[in-house]
N, C-alpha and C positions, 0 to 999 in steps of 0.2 A: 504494500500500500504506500504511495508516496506520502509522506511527510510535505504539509502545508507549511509556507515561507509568511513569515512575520513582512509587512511590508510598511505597517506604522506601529510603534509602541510607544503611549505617557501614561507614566504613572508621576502618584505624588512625593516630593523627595523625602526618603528617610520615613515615612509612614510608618512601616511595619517597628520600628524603633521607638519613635517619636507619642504614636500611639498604642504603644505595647503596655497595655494596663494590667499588671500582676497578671501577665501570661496571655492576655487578651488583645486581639484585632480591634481597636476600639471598644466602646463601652456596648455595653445591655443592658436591655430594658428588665431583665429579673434583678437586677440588682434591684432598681426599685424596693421590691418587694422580699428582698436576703439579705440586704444591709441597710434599707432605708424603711420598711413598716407601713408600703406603701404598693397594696395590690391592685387599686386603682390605675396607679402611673405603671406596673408592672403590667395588667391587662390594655393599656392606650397611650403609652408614652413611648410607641417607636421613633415620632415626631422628635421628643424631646431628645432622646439620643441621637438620634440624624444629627440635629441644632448644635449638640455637646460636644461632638466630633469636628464640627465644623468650626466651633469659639474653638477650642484647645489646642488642634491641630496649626489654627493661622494664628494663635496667640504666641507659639514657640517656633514659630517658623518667619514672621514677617515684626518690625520692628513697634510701626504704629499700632498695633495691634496689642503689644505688652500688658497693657491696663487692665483685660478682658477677664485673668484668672491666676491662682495661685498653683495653677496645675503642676501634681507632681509623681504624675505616673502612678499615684495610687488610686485603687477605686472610690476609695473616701473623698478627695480629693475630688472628683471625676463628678460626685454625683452632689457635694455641694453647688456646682454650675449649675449640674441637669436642675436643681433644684432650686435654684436662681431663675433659669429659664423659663422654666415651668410660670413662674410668676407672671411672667412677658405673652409668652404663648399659648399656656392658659390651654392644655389639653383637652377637650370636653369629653361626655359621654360615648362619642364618635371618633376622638382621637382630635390627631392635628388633622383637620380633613382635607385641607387645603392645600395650593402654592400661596395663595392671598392671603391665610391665617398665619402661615410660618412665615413670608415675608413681615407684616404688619409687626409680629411678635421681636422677630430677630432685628427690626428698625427702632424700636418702643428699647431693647435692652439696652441695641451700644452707644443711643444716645442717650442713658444714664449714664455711659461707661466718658461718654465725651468723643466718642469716635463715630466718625461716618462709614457703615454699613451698610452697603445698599443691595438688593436682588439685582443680577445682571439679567433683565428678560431678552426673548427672543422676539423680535421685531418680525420675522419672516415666519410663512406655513412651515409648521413642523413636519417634515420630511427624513428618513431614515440619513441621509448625508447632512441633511441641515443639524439635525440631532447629534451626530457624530464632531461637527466642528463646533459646535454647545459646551459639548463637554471636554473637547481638546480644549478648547480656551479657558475654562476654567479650572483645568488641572494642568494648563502650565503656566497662568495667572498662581497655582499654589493654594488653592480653595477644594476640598470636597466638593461634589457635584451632588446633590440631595435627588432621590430618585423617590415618585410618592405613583404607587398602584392602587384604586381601590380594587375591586373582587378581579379574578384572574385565576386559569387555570395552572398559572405556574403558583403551586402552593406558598413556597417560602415567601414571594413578594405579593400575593395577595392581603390587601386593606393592610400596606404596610409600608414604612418610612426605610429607606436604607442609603447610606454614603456609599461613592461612586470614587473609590481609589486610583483608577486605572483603566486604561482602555487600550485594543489593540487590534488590528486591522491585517486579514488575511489577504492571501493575494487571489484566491475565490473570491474574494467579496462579504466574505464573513467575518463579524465585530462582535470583540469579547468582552466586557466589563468584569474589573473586578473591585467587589464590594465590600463593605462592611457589614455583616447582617448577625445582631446578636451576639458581638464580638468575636467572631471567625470570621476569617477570607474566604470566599464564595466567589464562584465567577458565571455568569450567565450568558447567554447568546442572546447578543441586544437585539435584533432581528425578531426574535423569537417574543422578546418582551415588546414591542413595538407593536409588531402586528397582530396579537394576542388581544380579543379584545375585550375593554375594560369601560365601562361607564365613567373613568376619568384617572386622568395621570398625568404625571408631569414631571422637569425636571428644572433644577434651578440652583446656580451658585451665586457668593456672596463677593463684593471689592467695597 
């Protein structure tokens, strides 16, 4: 069987390091409810960790950014934010359901923090290449890319929030993401999540 040829690969720098949380790809949403007493935000705060991923990672990686958290690779540490956040974004009974609820929230935090945060939209139809150069620029801007599915038959990202580490482009034509989901690396076929269909979805990073 031939072996498929890599013909674009970004990921984000130092991630797997940077957000290595006592053994962890990122944060999860059971913490919530193992180290915080909080089965609510453990059953609808994918959102929130999306968000936590996103503050922590460009808090230790871009300068103006600094202010944002005392992050120190613990999960204690990790979910004092998530739980900061939560304040801003304000998960409801449905979660973070939105791209307009998570922007609103992540603009409300960082200017308490004094810094300008803003959602970079997509100005153009969302198209499987238009999507593709979305999330290049935002993961070589140095931002997670927030991925939000509601119902879908790819279970893991069904009615669920997950960060977008990395992407990478075959020379078939096939595009691989890989994510953050519940503090493991996972990687999925964007293709596959794209044309998969979903009563709503989106993607969105932060400058």
């Amino acid at each position: 069987m031939k072996e498929k040829n890599i013909i674009e690969e970004i990921n984000l720098d130092n991630f797997d390091d940077i957000m290595n949380i006592e053994g962890n790809y990122g944060g999860s949403q059971e913490w919530f409810l193992e180290f915080g007493d909080s089965k609510y935000l453990r059953d609808k705060g994918c959102g929130i960790i999306a968000a936590t991923n996103t503050i922590s990672y460009m808090a230790n990686t871009k300068d103006k950014y600094k202010l944002f958290t005392d992050y120190n690779k613990s999960i204690k540490s990790y979910l004092n934010l998530a739980f900061e956040l939560q304040q801003y974004i304000k998960a409801t009974p449905l979660g973070v359901f939105t791209i307009w609820q998570m922007n609103r929230g992540i603009k409300k935090f960082s200017k308490t923090k004094g810094i300008r945060l803003l959602p970079m939209k997509n100005i153009w139809k969302w198209t499987v290449e238009n999507s593709y150069q979305y999330i290049k620029s935002g993961l070589i801007y140095g931002s997670p890319v927030l991925m939000l599915t509601w119902n879908s038959k790819i279970k893991s990202l069904a009615n669920h929030w997950v960060s977008i580490t990395g992407i990478k482009k075959y020379e078939n034509g096939e595009i691989y993401i890989k994510v953050s989901n519940r503090g493991r690396v996972e990687e999925y076929n964007f293709k596959d999540w794209f044309y998969t269909p979903s009563l709503y979805k989106g993607l969105i990073y932060y400058q």
